[in-house]
N, C-alpha and C positions, 0 to 999 in steps of 0.2 A: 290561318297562318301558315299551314304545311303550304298551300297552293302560293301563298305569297315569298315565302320561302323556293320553290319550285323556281319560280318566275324571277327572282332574285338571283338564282344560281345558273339558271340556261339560259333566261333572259336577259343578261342585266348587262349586254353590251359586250367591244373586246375586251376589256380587262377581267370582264367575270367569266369569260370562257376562258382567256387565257389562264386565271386564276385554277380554274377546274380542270383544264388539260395540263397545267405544271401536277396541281394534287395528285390528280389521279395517274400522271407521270409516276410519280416519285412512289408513291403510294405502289403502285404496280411492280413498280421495281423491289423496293422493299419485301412486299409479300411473296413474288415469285423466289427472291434469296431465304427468305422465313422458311419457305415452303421444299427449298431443296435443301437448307439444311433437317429443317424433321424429318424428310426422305432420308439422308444419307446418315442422320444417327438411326434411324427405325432399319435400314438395310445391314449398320454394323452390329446391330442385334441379333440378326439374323442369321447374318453368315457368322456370328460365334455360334448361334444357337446348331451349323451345320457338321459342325467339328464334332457332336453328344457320340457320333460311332465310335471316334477316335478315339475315346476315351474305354474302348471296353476291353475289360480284362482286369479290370482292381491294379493292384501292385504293380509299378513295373522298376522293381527292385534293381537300381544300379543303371537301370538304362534312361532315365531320367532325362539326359539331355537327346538321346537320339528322337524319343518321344517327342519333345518340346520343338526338336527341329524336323520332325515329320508333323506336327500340326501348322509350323513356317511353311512346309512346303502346301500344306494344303492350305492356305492363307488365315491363318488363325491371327486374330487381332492382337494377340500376345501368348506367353504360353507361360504356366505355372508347372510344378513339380510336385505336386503333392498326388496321392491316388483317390481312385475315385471307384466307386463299387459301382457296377454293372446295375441296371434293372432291366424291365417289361418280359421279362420271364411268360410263355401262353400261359404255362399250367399244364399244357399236355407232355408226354415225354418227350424230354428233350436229349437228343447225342451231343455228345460236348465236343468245341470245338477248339481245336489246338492255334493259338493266335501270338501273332508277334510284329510289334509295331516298331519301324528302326526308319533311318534316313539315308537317301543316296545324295548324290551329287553330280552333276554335270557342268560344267564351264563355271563352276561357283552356285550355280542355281541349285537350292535344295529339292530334293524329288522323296515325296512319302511314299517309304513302301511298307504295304502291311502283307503279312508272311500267314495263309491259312492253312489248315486240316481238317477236314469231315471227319468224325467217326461213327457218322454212320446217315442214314438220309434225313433225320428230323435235327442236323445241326443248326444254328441260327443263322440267319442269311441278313449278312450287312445292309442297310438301302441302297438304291441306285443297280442294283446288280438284280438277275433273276434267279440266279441258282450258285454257289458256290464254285470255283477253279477246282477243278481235279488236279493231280499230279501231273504238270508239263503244261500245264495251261495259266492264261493269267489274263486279268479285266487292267485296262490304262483309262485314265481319265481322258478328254478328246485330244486336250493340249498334247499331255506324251506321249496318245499312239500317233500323232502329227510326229514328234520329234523322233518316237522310234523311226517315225515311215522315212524320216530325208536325214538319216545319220547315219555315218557307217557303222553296221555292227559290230565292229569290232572293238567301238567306244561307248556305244552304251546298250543295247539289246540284245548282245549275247552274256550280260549280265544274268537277264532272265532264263531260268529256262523254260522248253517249252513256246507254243503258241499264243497269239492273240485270238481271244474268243470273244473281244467285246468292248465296248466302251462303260465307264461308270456313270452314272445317269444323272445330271446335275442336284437331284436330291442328297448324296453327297458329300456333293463339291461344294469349297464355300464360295467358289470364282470360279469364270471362266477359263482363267488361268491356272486352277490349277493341278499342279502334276502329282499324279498316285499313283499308284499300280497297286492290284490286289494278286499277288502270287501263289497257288495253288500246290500243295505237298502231298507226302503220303503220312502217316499221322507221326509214325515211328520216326520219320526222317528231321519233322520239326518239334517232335518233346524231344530230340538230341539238343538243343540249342537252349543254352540257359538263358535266356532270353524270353521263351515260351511259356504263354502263360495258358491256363486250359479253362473256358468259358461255358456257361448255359447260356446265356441272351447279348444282345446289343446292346448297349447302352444308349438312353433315350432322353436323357438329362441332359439340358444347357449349361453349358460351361458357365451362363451365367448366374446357374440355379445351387452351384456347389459353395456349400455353406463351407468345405475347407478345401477349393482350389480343386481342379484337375489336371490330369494331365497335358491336354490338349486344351487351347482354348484361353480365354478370360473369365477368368469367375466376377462374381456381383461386384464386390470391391474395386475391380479393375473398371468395369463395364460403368461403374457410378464415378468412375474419376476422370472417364471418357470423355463421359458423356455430360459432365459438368463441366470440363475444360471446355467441351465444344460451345454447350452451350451460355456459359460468360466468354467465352471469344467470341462466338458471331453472333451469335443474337442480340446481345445486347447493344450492336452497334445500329443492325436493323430495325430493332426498334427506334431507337434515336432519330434512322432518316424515314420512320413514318412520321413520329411525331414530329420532327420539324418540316415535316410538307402537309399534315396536317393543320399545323399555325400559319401556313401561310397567308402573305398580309392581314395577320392579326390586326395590325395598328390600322389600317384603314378600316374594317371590320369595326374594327371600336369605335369608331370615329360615326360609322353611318348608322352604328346601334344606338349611341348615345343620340344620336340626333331623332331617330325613332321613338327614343324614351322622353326626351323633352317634348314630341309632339304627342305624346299620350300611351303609348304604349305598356305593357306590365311588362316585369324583367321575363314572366313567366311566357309571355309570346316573343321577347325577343330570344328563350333560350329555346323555345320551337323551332323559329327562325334558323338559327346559328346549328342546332344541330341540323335541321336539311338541309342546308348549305354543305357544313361536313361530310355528313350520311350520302349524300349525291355521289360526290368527289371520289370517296374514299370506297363506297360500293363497284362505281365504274371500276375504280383502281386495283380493287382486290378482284372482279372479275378477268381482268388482264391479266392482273398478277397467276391467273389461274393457270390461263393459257400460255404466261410466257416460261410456266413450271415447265406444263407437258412438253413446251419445244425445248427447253432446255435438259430435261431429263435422259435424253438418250448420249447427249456428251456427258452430262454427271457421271453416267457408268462405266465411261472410260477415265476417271479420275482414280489416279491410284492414291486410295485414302490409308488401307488398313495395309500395303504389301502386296492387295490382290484386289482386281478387278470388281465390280458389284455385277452379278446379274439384274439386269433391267426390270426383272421381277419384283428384285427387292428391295429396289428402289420406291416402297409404297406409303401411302399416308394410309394413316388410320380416319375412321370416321370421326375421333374425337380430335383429332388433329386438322381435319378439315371445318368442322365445327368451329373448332376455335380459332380460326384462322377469319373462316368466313364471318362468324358475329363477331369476334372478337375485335377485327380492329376497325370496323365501321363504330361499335359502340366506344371503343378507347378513343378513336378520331371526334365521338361526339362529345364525353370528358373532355378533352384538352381542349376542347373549343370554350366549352360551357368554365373551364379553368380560366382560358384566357381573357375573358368575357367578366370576371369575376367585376373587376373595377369598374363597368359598366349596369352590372349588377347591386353594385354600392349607390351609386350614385352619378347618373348621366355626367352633371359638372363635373366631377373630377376628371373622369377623361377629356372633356372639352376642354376645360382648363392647363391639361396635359400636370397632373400633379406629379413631383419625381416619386420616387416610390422609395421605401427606406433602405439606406445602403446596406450592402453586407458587410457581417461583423465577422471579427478575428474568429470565434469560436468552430465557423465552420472549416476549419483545418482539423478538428476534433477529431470526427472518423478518420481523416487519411491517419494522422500522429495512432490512431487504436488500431487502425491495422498491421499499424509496423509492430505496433509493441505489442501485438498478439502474437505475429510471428517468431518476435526478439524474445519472446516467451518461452518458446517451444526449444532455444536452443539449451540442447542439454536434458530437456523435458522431453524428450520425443514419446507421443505415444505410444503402446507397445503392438495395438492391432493396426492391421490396414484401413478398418472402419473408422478407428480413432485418429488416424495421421490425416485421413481423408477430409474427415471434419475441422480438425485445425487450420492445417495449411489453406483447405478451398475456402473457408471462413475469411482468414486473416488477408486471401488474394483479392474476395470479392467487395470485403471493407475497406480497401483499399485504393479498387477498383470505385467503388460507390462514392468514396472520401473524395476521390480527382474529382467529379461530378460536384460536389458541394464545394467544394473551396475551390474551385475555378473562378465563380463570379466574382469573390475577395481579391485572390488575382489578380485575376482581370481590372478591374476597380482600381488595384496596388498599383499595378503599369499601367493605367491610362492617367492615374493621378501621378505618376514620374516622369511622364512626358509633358505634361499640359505645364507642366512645373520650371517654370524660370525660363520658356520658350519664350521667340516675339514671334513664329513664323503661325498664319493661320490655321494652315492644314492641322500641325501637329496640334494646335491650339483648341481646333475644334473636334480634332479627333480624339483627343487625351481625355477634355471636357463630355465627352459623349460617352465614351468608356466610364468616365467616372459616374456619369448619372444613368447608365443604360448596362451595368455591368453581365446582366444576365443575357440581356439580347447577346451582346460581344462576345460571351463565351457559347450561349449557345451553337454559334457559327460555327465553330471550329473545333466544338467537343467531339465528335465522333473521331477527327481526326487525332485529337489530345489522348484520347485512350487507345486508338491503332496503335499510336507510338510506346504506349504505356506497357499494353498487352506484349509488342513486340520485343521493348526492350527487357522485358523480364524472361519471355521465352528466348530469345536468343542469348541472353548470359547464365541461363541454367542449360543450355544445350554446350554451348561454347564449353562453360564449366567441366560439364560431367565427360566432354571427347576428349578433355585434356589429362581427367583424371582417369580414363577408361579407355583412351586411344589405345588403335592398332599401331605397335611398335612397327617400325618400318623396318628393320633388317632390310640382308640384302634380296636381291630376286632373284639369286639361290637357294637362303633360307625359305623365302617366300612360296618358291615352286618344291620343295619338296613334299612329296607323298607320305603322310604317315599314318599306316595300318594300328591300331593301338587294339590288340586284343586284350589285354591286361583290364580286370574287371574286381570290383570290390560288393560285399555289401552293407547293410545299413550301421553295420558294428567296425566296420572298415577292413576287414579279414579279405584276404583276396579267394576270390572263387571262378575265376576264371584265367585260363591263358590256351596256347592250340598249339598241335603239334609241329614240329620244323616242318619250313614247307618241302616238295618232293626239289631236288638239282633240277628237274624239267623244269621248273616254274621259274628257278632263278637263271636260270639259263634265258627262257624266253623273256624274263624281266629284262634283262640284260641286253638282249637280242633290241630291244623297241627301238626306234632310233629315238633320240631323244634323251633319253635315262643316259644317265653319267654314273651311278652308280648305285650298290641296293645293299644294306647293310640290315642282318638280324638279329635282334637284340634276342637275347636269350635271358631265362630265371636264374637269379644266382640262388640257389638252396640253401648257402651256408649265410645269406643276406640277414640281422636281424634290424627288420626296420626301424627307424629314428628319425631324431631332424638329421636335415643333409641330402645329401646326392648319394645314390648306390642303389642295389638290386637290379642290374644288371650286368650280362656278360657279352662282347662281343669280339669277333675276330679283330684283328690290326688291319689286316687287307681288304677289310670290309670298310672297317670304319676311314681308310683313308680314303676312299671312294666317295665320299661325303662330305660337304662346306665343310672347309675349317672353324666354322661355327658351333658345331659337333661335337669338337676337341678330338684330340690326337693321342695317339699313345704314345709310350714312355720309348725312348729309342731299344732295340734289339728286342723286344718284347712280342711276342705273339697273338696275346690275349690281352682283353682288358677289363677290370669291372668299370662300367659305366652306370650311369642312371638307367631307374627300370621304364622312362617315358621319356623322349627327346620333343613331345608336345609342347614341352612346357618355356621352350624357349622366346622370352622377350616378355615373360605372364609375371613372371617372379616377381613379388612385391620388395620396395626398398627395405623391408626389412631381412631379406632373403638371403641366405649367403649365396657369395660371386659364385658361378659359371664357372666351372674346371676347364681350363686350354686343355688340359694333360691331366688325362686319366692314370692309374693308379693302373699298372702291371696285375694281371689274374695267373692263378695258379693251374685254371685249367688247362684243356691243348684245345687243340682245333677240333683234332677230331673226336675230343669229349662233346664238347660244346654241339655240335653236328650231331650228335647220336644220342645223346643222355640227357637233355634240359629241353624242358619244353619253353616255348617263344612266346613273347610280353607284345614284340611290336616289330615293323618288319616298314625298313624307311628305304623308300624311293628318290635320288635326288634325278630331277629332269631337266630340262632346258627351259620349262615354262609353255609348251607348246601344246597344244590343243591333244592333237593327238596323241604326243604324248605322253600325257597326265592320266586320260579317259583310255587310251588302251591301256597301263598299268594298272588303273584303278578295276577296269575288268577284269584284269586275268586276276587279280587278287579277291576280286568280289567270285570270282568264280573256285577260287581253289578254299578259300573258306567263306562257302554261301552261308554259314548261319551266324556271323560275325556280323557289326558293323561294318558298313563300307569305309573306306580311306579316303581321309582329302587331303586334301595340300596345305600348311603350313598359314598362307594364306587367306584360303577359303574358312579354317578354322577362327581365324582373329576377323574374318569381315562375318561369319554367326554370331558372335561373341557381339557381334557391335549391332546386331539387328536389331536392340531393344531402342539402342539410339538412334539409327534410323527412321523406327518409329515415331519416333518422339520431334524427329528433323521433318518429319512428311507434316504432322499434327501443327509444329509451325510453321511448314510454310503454306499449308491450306489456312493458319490463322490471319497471315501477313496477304498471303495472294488473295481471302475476304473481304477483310478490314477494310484495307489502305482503297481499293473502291469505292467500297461501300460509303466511309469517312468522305471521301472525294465528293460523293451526290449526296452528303445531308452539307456538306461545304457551298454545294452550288446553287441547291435551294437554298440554306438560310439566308447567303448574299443576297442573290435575286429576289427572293422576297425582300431584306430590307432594303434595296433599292426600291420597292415599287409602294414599302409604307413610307416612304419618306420622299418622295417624287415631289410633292408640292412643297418640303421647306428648298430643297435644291433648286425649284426653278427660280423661287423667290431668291436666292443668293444670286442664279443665274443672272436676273431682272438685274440688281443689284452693283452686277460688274464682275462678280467675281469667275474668274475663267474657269472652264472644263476640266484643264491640268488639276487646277487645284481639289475640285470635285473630286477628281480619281484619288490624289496622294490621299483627302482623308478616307475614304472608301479602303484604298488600300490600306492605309493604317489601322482602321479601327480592326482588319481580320488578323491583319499581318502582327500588329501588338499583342494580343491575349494570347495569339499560335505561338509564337515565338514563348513570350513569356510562360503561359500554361505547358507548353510542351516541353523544355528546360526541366523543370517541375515533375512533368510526369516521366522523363526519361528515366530522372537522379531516384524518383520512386521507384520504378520498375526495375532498375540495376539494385536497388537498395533493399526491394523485397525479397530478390534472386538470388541476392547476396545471405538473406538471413534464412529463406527455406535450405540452400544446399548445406548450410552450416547447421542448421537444427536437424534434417533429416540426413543425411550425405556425411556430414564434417567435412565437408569440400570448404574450398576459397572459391570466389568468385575471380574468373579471369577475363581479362580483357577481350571483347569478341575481337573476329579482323576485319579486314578494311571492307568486306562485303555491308558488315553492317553499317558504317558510317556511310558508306556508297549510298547504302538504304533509305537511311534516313536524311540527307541531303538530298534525294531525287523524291522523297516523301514530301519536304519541306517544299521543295522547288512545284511537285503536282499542286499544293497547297496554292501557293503563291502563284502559278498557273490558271488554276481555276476561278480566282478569285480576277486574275484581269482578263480573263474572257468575260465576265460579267460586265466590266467596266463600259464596252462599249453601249452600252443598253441606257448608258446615263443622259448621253449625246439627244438619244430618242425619247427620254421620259421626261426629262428638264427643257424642254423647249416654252416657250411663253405662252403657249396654248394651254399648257396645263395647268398654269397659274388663276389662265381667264377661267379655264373649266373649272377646276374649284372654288 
C-alpha cells in the first residue's frame, strides 16, 4: 500500500502534482516562519542571558534607574530594579574590584557606561575584554569606538578620559549595536563616588535565572510572558496554515477513498494510503521550509525585535527544536489527514452519499464567554506575584483566543443561515445554504485571518491605552531641550545621601560660552528645607532662574533669591493628584553670594536651542567637571526612557501584526483554492446547467467574504473587550479608542482578505469547464 500510495501522490497526474506542489508550498512556508520564530525567541534568551556581567556588584542602592538604562543601552530585553548578588568566585585570591554601572547619552541614544578599579592584579576581569583599563584608558564596544571615531570630541569622547585600548568582544555585547564603554580609574578615585560599589567576581547568572529580578536584564517571569506572548501570537497562526495545506482537497480525497473501500479495501490500508500521500507533501515541504529558514535568517538579524539587533549567532535552533519540527509536522500532517478521513473510515456510503454532518450548537460560545469572565474576574483580584498575573491573564487571553476557534463554525452557520433567509437571488441562496450545511469548511477559510484581527485588536488597545495613560507630555521644545544634571541622590529609607559641590565660574562661564545654551541655572540645597508633600528644597539665584522657560517659574518681583523645588526633572510627570506647578516661587532669605559659597548643589539646568551640538557639548563639559555623577540629559531624552518599556511593547505588536496578517493571507489562499478544486465537479454541473461564471464567483466570494466579515466583527469586539478587561484588572486603566492607523489597518486587512479571495476566482473559468464533468 505504501508503493500504491507513492504512485498515487507523484503519479496520479496534474492535479495530484499540483495537489503536492500547493502542500508542500504552503507547508514550506509555514515551517520556515515556525522555524524563524523558535530562532528569534531562542536568540532573545540569549542576548538576556548576555547582560549576567551587568549585573555585578549586588546593590546598586539609589542608582536603580541609571542601571536599568545602562542594560537599554546594552540592549537588554527589559530591565528590572531589584539586586542581584554576584557569583563564580575562582576560589583563588582574589583583589576586589571597585565598579560602577551608570548611563550616558548621545542624540537621545542611551550609551552604557561601566566605571572600573583594579586593586591589585588577580581583580576579576569582565568577558569580552582581556585585561582590565587602567587609569586613562578605556575598552568601547565596536558600534561606539565607530561613533567616538566620526564625532567631534567635543560632544562625546572627551567625555572619557584617557585612550582607546580596545574593543569589547561580542561575548558581552547583547547586539551588534550595542554601545558600552568600559572606563578604567585609580582605585581611590572611583570609592569617591557613591555610586561604587566593590566586587570579588562577575556575575554569571542569567537575568532569566533570577528568582527576584536583577538589575540588568529580564528575569524568568518576564522572559515567560515573552515568550508566550510570542508564541500565541505567531505560532498559533502557523500552525493553522499547515494544517489547512495539509487538508488540502480533502473532499476529493474522501471521495476517491470511499470509492477504494467499496471496491474492497480495509480502512486500515486506506489510512496507509492517506498518510503517504501527506507524509510525501508535507516532508518535501518541511525540507524547503529548511532551507527557506537559512535564506531567510540573515535578514531575521536585522529585525529589531527586543531594541537591539540579534547577532546571527544567536539566531540558532536547538536540536530539539529541529527535531520537533522535522517529525513533528509530517506526523501532525499525517493526524489531520487520518482526521479528515475519519467519515471514510465510518462508512464509504456516507461520504458517497455526501451525508451533512451535525450542525453546530450554541454551547460552543462557552469558552470565548469563560475567557472573558476569567479575565472580568481578576478585576479587583489582581494577583499579587508576577507568576500569578502571568498565569491569569495569559490563561483568560489564550481561552479566548481558543474560544474564537470554536464558535466560529456557529457563526459562521448563524450568517449563512441570515442570508440564505428570505433571499430569491441564487448566489446568495446557495452560498447562505452552503454556510449553513458546511459551516466548519467556511470558517476554516478565514480563521487564521479571524484571529490576526483578534490578536491585533487587543494588542493595539492595550498599547493605545497605556501611551495615553503613560504619555510623554509634550511641553514646549524649550522645555523639551533643556539639559538637566540631577545630582541630588536618596537611599532606600529615602534620606538624601547625595549632592556635589558648586560647580567652579570656569564651567559656567564655558556653559554659557556654547552657542546654543540660552541659559544655565543652579539649583542649590536649602538646609533649613523640612521635607513634606509640596514643592521646596531648593535654592536659586533670580538671574539664573530667568535665564530658563518660563516653564521654570519666576521669581517674585525685586527679589534676589528664591526657594524653588529641589528637582526641576519633574516637570509634566506630576500625577492628577499632584499640586499645580508654582509660576512664582516664593522669595529666599539667602543672598547670592551665600548661595555661591555655602550650599552645596541638587542639580544644575541647561536651557539650549535643541541643537546637536549644543546639548552633547554641554552634557560633556558637565560629564566632565563631575565625572563620578550621572550624566545629564534633556528633558526630553528623560520622558522618551520613561516610555521605552512601551516602545517595547509597540515593536512586540507590530512584529505580531507584521506576522499574522501574512501568514492569515496564505492559509486564506489555500483554504479557497483548495475548496475550489473539492468542489470542481458540482460547479461544472451548474456550469452544464446555464448558470453563468458571474454567478460562480459571487457564491465563491460569499461563502469567504460571509463568516470573515461576520467572525471578524466578533472577534474585534472580543479583542477590544478583553484589552478592555486586562488594563482594568491589572492597570485600573480605561480602555481608549485606538487612532486612525488602526482602522486604516484593518480595512486594508479586510480588503487583503477580499483580494486574495478573487485572485482565486479566476481558477474557476479553468476547473468548471465541461471536460471536467465528462472526466468524473
Amino acid at each position: 500500500m505504501i508503493r500504491l500510495g507513492l504512485r498515487l501522490t507523484v503519479g496520479g497526474g496534474r492535479e495530484a502534482a499540483a495537489r503536492l506542489a500547493v502542500i508542500a508550498a504552503a507547508t514550506a512556508l509555514g515551517v520556515g516562519l515556525l522555524l524563524s520564530t523558535l530562532a528569534a525567541t531562542n536568540a532573545v534568551t540569549t542576548q538576556n542571558d548576555r547582560n549576567a556581567w551587568l549585573n555585578s556588584g549586588g546593590v546598586f542602592a539609589g542608582s536603580g534607574d541609571a542601571s536599568a538604562e545602562a542594560g537599554a543601552a546594552a540592549g537588554s530585553v527589559g530591565s528590572t530594579a531589584s539586586p542581584q548578588a554576584a557569583t563564580g568566585t575562582t576560589g583563588a585570591r582574589v583583589d576586589p574590584l571597585w565598579w560602577q554601572i551608570g548611563a550616558d547619552s548621545y542624540k537621545g541614544t542611551i550609551l552604557g557606561r561601566v566605571d572600573v578599579a583594579a586593586t591589585g592584579p588577580n581583580s576579576p576581569v569582565p568577558p569580552g575584554i582581556p585585561r582590565l583599563p587602567g587609569p586613562g584608558e578605556y575598552y568601547a564596544s565596536p558600534a561606539l569606538a565607530e561613533l567616538l571615531r566620526t564625532v567631534p570630541a567635543a560632544q562625546l569622547a572627551d567625555r572619557y578620559p584617557g585612550r582607546l585600548i580596545g574593543t569589547i568582544g561580542d561575548k558581552a555585547l547583547p547586539g551588534p549595536d550595542s554601545l558600552i564603554i568600559m572606563v578604567g580609574h585609580r582605585p581611590d578615585e572611583l570609592a569617591a563616588g557613591h555610586q561604587a560599589r566593590k566586587l570579588t567576581a562577575i556575575s554569571g547568572l542569567s537575568p532569566a535565572d533570577c528568582s527576584s529580578g536583577c538589575v540588568v536584564g529580564t528575569d524568568h517571569s518576564g522572559m515567560n510572558l515573552i515568550l508566550s506572548v510570542v508564541a500565541a501570537a505567531l505560532i498559533f497562526p502557523v500552525l493553522i496554515l499547515i494544517g489547512t495545506a495539509t487538508r488540502l482537497a480533502a473532499t476529493r480525497r474522501e471521495q476517491r477513498f470511499a470509492a477504494m473501500r467499496l471496491v474492497g479495501a480495509t480502512p486500515r490500508q486506506i489510512s496507509v494510503v492517506s498518510a503517504v500521500e501527506s507524509t510525501v507533501a508535507t516532508v518535501a515541504g518541511v525540507l524547503v521550509g529548511f532551507a527557506l529558514y537559512l535564506l531567510v535568517r540573515p535578514e531575521l538579524a536585522s529585525v529589531n525585535f527586543t531594541g537591539t539587533l540579534f547577532f546571527r549567532a544567536d539566531l540558532a535552533l536547538s536540536p530539539a527544536d529541529v527535531l520537533v519540527v522535522a517529525l513533528g509536522v509530517p506526523v501532525a500532517a499525517a493526524v489531520s489527514a487520518r482526521i479528515a478521513l475519519r467519515r471514510v473510515q465510518i462508512s464509504p456510503l456516507g461520504v458517497s452519499r455526501r451525508v451533512t454532518p451535525r450542525p453546530p450548537r450554541a454551547y460552543r460560545v462557552i469558552p470565548l464567554v469563560g475567557g472573558l469572565l476569567e479575565l472580568g474576574y481578576f478585576i479587583g483580584r489582581r494577583p499579587a506575584t508576577i507568576d500569578g498575573q502571568t498565569y491569569a491573564f495569559l490563561t483568560g487571553i489564550l481561552l479566548v483566543l481558543a474560544g474564537i476557534v470554536v464558535a466560529g463554525p456557529w457563526l459562521t452557520m448563524a450568517g449563512g443561515r441570515l442570508m440564505a433567509r428570505g433571499t430569491s437571488r441564487p448566489d446568495r441562496l446557495v452560498a447562505g445554504r452552503r454556510l449553513a450545511d458546511d459551516p466548519k469548511g467556511g470558517f476554516r477559510a478565514v480563521s487564521g485571518l479571524v484571529l490576526a484581527l483578534c490578536v491585533t485588536s487587543g494588542a493595539v488597545g492595550v498599547i493605545t491605552s497605556m501611551v495615553a495613560e503613560r504619555g510623554i507630555p509634550g511641553g514646549s521644545a524649550a522645555i523639551r531641550n533643556t539639559l538637566i544634571a540631577d545630582y541630588i541622590d536618596f537611599d532606600n529609607q529615602g534620606r538624601q545621601i547625595n549632592t556635589v559641590t558648586p560647580p567652579p565660574d570656569a564651567v559656567l562661564t564655558e556653559l554659557r560660552a556654547i552657542p546654543g545654551v540660552q541659559g544655565v541655572l543652579v539649583n542649590h540645597e536649602d538646609p533649613s528645607y523640612v521635607r513634606g508633600p509640596g514643592y521646596g528644597g531648593g535654592l536659586v539665584t533670580c538671574a539664573q532662574l530667568a535665564t530658563l522657560p518660563s516653564a521654570f517659574g519666576t521669581c517674585p518681583a525685586g527679589a534676589q533669591t528664591a526657594a524653588v523645588n529641589s528637582a526641576f526633572d519633574i516637570i509634566g510627570l506630576q500625577g492628577p493628584d499632584a499640586p499645580p506647578w508654582p509660576t512664582v516661587w516664593p522669595a529666599a532669605t539667602d543672598s547670592v553670594a551665600q548661595l555661591q559659597q555655602d550650599t552645596r548643589v541638587q542639580e544644575i539646568d541647561v536651557a539650549t536651542d535643541g541643537s546637536t551640538a549644543a546639548i552633547e557639548r554641554a552634557r560633556t563639559l558637565l560629564v566632565r567637571a563631575y565625572p563620578g555623577e550621572s550624566p545629564p540629559v534633556t528633558i526630553g531624552e528623560d520622558r522618551a526612557r520613561r516610555a521605552q518599556e512601551l516602545a517595547g511593547f509597540q515593536r512586540l505588536a507590530d512584529v505580531v501584526i507584521g506576522v499574522s496578517f501574512p501568514i492569515a493571507g496564505c492559509s486564506l489562499a489555500v483554504s479557497v483554492a483548495g475548496g475550489l478544486a473539492d468542489r470542481k465537479r458540482p460547479f461544472s454541473l451548474l456550469r452544464l446547467t446555464g448558470v453563468r461564471l458571474a454567478v460562480l464567483r459571487r457564491i465563491v466570494l460569499l461563502e469567504s467574504a460571509v463568516p470573515l466579515f461576520v467572525v471578524a466583527a466578533v472577534a474585534i469586539g472580543t479583542g477590544f473587550l478583553a484589552a478592555a478587561l486586562f488594563l482594568k484588572a491589572q492597570l485600573d486603566y480605561t480602555l481608549r479608542a485606538p487612532g486612525g492607523d488602526y482602522y486604516l489597518m484593518v480595512v486594508l486587512g479586510l480588503a487583503a482578505g477580499l483580494g486574495v479571495i478573487a485572485a482565486t476566482l479566476p481558477l474557476l473559468r479553468r476547473i468548471t469547464g465541461p471536460e471536467v464533468a465528462r472526466n468524473d
